[in-house]
C-alpha positions as CSV (number, residue, x, y, z in Angstrom):
1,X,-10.3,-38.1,-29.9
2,X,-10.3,-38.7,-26.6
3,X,-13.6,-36.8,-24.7
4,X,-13.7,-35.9,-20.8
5,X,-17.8,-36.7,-19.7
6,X,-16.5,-35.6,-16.4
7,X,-13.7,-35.0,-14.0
8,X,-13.3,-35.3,-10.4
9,X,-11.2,-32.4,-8.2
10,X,-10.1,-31.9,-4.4
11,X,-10.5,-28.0,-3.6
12,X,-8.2,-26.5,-1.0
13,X,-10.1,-23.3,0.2
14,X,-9.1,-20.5,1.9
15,X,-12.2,-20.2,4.4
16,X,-11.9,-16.5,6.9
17,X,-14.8,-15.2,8.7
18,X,-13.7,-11.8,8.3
19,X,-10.6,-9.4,8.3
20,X,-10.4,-9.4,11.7
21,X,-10.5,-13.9,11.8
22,X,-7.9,-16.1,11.5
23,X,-8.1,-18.1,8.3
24,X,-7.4,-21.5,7.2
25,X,-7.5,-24.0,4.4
26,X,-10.1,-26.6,4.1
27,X,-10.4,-29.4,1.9
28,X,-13.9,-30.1,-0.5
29,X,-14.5,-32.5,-3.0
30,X,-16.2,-31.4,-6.4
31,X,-17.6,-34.8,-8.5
32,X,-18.6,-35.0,-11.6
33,X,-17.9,-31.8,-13.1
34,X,-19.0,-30.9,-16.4
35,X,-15.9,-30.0,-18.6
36,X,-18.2,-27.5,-20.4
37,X,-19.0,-25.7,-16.8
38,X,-17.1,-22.5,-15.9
39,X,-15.0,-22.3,-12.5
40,X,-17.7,-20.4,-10.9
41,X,-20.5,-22.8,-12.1
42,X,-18.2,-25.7,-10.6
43,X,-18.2,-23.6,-7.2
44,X,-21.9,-22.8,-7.3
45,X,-22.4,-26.8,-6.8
46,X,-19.7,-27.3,-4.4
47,X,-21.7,-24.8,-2.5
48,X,-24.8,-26.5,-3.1
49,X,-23.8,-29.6,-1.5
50,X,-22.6,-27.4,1.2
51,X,-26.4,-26.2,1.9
52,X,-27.6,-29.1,2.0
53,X,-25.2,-30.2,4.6
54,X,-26.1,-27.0,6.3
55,X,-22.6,-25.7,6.3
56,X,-22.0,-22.3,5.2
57,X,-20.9,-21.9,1.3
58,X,-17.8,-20.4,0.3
59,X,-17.9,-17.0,-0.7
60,X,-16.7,-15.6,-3.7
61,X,-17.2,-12.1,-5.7
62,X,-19.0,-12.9,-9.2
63,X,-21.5,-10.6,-11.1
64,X,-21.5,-10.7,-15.0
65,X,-19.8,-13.5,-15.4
66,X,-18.9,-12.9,-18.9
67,X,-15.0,-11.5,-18.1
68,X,-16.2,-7.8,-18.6
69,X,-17.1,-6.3,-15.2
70,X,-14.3,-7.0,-13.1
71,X,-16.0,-8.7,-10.4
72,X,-14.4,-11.7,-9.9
73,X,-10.8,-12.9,-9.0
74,X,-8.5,-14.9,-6.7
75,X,-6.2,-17.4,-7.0
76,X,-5.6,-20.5,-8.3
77,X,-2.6,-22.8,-7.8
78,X,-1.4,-19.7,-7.4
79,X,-2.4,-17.9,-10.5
80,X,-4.6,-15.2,-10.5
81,X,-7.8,-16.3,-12.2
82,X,-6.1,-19.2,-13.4
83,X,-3.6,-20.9,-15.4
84,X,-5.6,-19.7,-18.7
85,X,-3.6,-16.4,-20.1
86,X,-6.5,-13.7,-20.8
87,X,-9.2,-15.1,-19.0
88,X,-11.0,-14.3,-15.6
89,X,-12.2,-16.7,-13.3
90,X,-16.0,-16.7,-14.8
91,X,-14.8,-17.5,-18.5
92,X,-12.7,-20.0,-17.5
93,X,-13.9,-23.8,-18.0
94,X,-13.3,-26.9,-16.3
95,X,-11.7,-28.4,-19.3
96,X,-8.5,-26.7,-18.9
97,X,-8.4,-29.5,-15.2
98,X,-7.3,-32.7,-15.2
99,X,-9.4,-35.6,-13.6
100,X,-8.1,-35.9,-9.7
101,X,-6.0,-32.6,-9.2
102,X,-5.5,-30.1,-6.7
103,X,-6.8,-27.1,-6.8
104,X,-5.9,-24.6,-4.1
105,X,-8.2,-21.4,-3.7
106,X,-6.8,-18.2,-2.2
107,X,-8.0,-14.6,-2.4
108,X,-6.0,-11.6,-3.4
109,X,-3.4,-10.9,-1.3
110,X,-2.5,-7.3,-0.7
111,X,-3.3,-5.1,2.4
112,X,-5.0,-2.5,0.6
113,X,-6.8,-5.4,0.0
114,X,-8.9,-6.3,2.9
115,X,-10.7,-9.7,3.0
116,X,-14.2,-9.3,3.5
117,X,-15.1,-13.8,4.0
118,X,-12.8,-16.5,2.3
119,X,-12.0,-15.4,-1.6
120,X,-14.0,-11.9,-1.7
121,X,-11.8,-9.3,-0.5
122,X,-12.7,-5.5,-1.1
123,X,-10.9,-3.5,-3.8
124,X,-12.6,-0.1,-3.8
125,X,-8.9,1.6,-3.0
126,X,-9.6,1.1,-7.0
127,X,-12.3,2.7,-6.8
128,X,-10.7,5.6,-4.7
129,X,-8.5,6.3,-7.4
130,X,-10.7,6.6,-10.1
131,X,-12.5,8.9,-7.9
132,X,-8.9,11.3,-7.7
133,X,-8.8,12.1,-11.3
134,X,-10.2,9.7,-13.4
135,X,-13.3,11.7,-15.2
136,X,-13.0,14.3,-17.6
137,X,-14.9,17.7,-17.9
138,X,-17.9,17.8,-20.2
139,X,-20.9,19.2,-20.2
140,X,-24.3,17.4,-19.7
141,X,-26.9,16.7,-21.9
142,X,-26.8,14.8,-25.3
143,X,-23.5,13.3,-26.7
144,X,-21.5,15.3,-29.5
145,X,-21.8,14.1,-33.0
146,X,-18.2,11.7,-33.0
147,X,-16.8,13.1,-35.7
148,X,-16.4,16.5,-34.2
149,X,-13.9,15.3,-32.4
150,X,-11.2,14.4,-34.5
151,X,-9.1,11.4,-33.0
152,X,-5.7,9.9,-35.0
153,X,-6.3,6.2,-35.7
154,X,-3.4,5.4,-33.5
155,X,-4.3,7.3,-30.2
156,X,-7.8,6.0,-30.8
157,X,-6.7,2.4,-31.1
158,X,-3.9,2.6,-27.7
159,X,-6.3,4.2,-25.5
160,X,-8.9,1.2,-26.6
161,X,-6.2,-0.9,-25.3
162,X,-5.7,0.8,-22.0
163,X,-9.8,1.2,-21.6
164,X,-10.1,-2.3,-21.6
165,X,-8.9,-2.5,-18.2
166,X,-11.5,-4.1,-16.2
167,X,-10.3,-3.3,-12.4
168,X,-10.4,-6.8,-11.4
169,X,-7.3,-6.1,-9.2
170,X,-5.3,-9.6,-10.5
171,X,-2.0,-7.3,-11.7
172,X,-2.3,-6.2,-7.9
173,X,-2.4,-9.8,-6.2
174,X,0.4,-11.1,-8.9
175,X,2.9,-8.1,-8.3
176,X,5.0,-9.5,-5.2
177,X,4.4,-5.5,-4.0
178,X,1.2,-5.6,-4.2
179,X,1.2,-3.0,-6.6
180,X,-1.4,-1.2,-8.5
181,X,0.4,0.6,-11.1
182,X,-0.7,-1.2,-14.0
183,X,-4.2,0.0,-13.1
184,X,-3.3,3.6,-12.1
185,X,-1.3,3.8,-15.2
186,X,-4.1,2.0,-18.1
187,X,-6.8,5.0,-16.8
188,X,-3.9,7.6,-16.9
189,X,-3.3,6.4,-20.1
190,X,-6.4,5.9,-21.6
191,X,-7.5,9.3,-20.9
192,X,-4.0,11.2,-21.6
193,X,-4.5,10.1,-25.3
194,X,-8.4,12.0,-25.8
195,X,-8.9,15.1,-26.8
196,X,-11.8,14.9,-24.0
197,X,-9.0,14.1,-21.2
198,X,-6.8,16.7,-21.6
199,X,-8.3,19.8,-19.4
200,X,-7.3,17.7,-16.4
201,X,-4.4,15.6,-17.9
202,X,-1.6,16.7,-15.3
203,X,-4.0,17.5,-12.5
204,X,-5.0,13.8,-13.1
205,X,-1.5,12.3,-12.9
206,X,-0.7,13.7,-9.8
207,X,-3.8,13.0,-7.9
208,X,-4.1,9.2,-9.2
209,X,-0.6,8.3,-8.2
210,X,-0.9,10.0,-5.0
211,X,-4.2,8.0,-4.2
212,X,-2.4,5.3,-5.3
213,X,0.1,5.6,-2.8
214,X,-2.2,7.0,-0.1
215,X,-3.8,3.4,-0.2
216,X,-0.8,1.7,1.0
217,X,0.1,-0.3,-2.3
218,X,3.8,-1.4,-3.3
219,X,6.2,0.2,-5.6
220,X,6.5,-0.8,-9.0
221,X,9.9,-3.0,-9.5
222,X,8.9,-3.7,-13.5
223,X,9.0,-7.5,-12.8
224,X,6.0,-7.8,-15.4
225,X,3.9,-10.2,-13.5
226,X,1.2,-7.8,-13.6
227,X,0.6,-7.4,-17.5
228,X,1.4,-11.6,-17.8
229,X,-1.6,-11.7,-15.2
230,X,-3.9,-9.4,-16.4
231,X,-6.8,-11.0,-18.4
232,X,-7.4,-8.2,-20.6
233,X,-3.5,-8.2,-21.8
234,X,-3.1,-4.9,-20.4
235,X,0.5,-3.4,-21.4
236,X,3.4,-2.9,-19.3
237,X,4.1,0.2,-21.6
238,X,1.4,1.9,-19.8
239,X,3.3,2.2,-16.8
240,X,6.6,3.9,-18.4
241,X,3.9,6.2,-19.5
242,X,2.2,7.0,-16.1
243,X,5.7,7.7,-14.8
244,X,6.3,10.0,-17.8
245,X,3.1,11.8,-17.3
246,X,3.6,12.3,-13.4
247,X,6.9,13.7,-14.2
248,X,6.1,16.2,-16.5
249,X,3.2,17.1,-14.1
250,X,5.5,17.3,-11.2
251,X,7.7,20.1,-13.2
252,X,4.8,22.1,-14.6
253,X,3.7,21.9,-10.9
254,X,6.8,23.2,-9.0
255,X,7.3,25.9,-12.1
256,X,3.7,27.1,-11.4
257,X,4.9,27.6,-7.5
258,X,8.2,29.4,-8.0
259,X,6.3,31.6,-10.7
260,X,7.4,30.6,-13.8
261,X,11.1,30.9,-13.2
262,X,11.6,26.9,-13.7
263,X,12.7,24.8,-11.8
């Protein structure tokens, strides 16, 4: 069995100073890398060579670094968080890399977006949208016994799989729109299937998808690169279900203006 002790890489880096900056690649060399390191442990010596040469480092979002916070993200070779399907950036390792390749590094791309300095750019239009409608009404004070509320096994185990959405924003910079729906639609989701989200379930879909839109990202054309991208796996289904949800909203909306006389 043949063992890597340690690969050499070129990086090609998107370096900007800000927004408002022009931005361009630039070339590093990474030596000796440690198969066993993760990406960002790889970049975390590229930058302290760059230190030492007193040359700024290259700036990247990272905080857990255990794939469960949704800090992290861009591209690579033009995959977001990397050719590894269901992985972020930080759990990603060096052995996936051959010895002398290419690696080009570019942040997200989308204008709701904003770069902030070469592959950090600032998502919190996410953030925005949470804020329109995704909470539920409870009262404070000690959590409820769990079994007093009653969920079926197989809304329980789909809205696990829609909660697991970490916000990272990849579906977002693979979508050739730029589009956030597979986000919008896993928090819709998640919350349309509880007991707990139901007091604001059609308030929620309409104020989510209107934030949504509000924050200048694309339509969804149901091309599918965001679910392949998405390092938590996140459904495509959940987005057929957002659109069902906002419909339904929409009517019991326009019924509620014209008094009950439909539609």
């Amino acid at each position: 069995m043949n063992i890597k002790k340690s690969i050499d890489l070129k990086l090609k880096v998107w370096r900007q100073k800000n927004s408002q900056s022009e931005g361009k690649f630039e070339t590093y060399e990474a030596k000796a890398v440690s198969p066993d390191a993760s990406f960002l442990e790889m970049l975390d010596t590229v930058n302290e060579d760059l230190v030492k040469k007193g040359d700024q480092p290259i700036v990247f979002d990272h905080d857990c670094r255990e794939g469960i916070c949704g800090s992290c993200g861009f591209m690579i070779n033009g995959e977001a968080h990397g050719p590894q399907k269901g992985t972020t950036v930080c759990q990603l390792h060096m052995r996936h890399f051959n010895d002398g390749e290419e690696l080009i590094l570019e942040p997200w791309r989308a204008t709701a977006f904003p770069i902030v300095k070469d592959l950090m750019c600032d998502r919190t239009a996410l953030d925005r949208i949470i804020r329109a409608g995704g909470y539920i009404s409870v009262n404070t004070g000690s959590a409820q016994d769990a079994n007093n509320l009653p969920i079926a096994k197989p809304n329980a185990d789909e809205a696990f799989l829609s909660a697991a959405c970490i916000g990272c924003g990849a579906c977002v910079a693979s979508c050739k729109n730029a589009s956030a729906a597979l986000f919008t639609s896993a928090k819709i989701t998640h919350l349309a299937l509880l007991p707990q989200g139901q007091v604001e379930r059609e308030q929620r879909a309409l104020d989510m998808v209107q934030q949504m839109d509000a924050e200048g990202f694309g339509a969804c054309t149901s091309t599918g690169a965001c679910s392949a991208s998405c390092p938590k796996e996140i459904s495509l289904i959940n987005i057929a279900k957002m659109n069902r949800e906002y419909l339904k909203a929409s009517i019991l909306q326009k019924e509620e203006l014209s008094g009950g006389d439909g539609v």
